[in-house]
Backbone as CSV, one residue per row, in Angstrom:
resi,resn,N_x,N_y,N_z,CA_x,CA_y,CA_z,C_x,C_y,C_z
1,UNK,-17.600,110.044,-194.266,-18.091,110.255,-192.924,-18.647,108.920,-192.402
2,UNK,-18.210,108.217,-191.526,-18.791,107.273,-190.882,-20.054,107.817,-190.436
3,UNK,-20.910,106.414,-189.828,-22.309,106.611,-189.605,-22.592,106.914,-188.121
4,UNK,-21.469,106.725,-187.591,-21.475,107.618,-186.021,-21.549,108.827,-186.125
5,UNK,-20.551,109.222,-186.867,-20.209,110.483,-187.062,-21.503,111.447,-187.713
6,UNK,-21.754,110.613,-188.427,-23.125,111.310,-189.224,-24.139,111.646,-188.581
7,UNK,-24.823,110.451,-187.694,-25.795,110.485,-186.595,-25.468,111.412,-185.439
8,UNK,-24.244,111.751,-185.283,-24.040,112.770,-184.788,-23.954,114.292,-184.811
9,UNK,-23.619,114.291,-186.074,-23.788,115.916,-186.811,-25.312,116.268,-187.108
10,UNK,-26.111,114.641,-187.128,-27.760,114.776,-187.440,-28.418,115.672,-185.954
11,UNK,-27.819,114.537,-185.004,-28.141,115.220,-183.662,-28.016,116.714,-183.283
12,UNK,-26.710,116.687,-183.773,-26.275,118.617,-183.087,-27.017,119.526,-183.867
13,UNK,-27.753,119.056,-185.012,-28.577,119.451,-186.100,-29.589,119.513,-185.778
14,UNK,-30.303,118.715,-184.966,-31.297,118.662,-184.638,-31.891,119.958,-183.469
15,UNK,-30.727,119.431,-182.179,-30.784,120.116,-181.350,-31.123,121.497,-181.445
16,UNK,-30.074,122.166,-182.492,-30.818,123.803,-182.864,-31.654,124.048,-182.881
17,UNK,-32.398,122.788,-183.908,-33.838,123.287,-184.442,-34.866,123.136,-183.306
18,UNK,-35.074,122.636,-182.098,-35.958,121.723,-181.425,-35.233,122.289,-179.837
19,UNK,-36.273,122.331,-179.180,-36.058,122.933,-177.580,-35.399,121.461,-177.083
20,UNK,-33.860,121.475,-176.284,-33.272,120.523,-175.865,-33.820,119.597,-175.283
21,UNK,-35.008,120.152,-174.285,-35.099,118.650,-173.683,-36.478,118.168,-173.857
22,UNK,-36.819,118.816,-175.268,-37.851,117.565,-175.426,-37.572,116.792,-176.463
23,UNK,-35.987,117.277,-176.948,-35.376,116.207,-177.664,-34.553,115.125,-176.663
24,UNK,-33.994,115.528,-175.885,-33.711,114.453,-174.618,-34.405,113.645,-174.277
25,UNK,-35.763,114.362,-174.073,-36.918,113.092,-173.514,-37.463,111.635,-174.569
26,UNK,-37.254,112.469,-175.964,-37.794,111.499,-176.925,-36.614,110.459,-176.855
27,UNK,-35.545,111.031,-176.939,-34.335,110.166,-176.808,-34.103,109.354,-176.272
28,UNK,-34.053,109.850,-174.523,-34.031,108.889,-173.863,-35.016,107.957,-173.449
29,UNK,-36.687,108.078,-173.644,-37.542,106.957,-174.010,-37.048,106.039,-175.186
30,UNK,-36.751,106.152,-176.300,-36.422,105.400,-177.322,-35.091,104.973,-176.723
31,UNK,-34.634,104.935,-175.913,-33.340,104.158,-175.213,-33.893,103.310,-174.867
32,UNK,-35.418,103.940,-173.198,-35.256,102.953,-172.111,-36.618,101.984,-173.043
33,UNK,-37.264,102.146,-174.452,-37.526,101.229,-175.167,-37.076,100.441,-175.605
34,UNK,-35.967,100.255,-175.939,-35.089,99.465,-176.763,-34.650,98.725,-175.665
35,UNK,-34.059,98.970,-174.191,-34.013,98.144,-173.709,-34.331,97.649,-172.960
36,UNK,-35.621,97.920,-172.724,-36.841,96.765,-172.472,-37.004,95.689,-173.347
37,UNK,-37.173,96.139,-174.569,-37.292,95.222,-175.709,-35.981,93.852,-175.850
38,UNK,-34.805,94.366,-175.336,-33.618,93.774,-175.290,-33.781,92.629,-174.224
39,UNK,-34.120,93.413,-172.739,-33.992,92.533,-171.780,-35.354,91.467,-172.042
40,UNK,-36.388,92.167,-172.631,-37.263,91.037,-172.763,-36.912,89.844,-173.702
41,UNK,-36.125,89.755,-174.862,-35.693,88.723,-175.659,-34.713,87.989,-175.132
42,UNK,-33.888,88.719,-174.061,-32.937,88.088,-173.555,-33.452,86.731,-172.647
43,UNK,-34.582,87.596,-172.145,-35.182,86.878,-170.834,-35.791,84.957,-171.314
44,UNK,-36.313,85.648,-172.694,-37.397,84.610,-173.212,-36.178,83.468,-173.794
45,UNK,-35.272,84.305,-174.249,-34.172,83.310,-174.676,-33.169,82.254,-173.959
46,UNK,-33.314,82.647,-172.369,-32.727,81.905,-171.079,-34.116,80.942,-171.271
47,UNK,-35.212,81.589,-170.978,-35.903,80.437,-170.556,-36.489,79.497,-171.632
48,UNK,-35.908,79.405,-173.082,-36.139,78.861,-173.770,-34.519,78.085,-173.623
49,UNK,-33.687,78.365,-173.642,-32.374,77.754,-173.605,-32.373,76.657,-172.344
50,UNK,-32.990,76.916,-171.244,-33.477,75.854,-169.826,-34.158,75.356,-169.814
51,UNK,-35.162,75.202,-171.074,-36.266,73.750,-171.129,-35.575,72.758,-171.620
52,UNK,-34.304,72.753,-171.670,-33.577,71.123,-172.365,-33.064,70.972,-171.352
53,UNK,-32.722,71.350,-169.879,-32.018,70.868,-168.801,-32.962,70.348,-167.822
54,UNK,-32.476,68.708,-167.506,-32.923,68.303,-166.412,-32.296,68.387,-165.240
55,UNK,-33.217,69.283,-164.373,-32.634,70.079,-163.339,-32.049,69.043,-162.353
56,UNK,-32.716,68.309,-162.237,-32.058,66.780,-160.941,-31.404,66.038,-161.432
57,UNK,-30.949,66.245,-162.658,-29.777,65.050,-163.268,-28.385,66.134,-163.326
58,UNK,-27.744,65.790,-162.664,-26.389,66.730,-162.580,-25.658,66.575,-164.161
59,UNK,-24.939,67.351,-164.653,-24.929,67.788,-166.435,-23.191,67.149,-165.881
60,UNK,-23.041,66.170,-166.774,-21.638,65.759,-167.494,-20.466,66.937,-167.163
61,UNK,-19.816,66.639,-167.060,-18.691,67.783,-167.023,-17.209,67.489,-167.559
């Protein structure tokens, strides 16, 4: 069984046991957590990647 597959049979497993949508809600917070967490590393990682560019010196091409 792949691990999609698994996490998925965990889910439909779950669902029985547990009123749907306060398994939805946990769910989809632990989504819009993760990608917060995402866009925030992304963010820090642009502006760490643009402290080596000097903005008024036009870049080689």
């Amino acid at each position: 069984m792949t691990p999609i597959a698994s996490m998925a049979k965990f889910e439909d497993d779950l669902l029985t046991w547990a009123e749907t949508d306060k398994v939805f809600n946990l769910l989809l917070r632990g989504e819009l957590i993760n990608s917060k967490m995402f866009e925030e590393f992304l963010q820090k990682s642009v502006a760490e990647h643009w402290k080596s560019f000097d903005k008024n010196k036009p870049s080689p091409i």
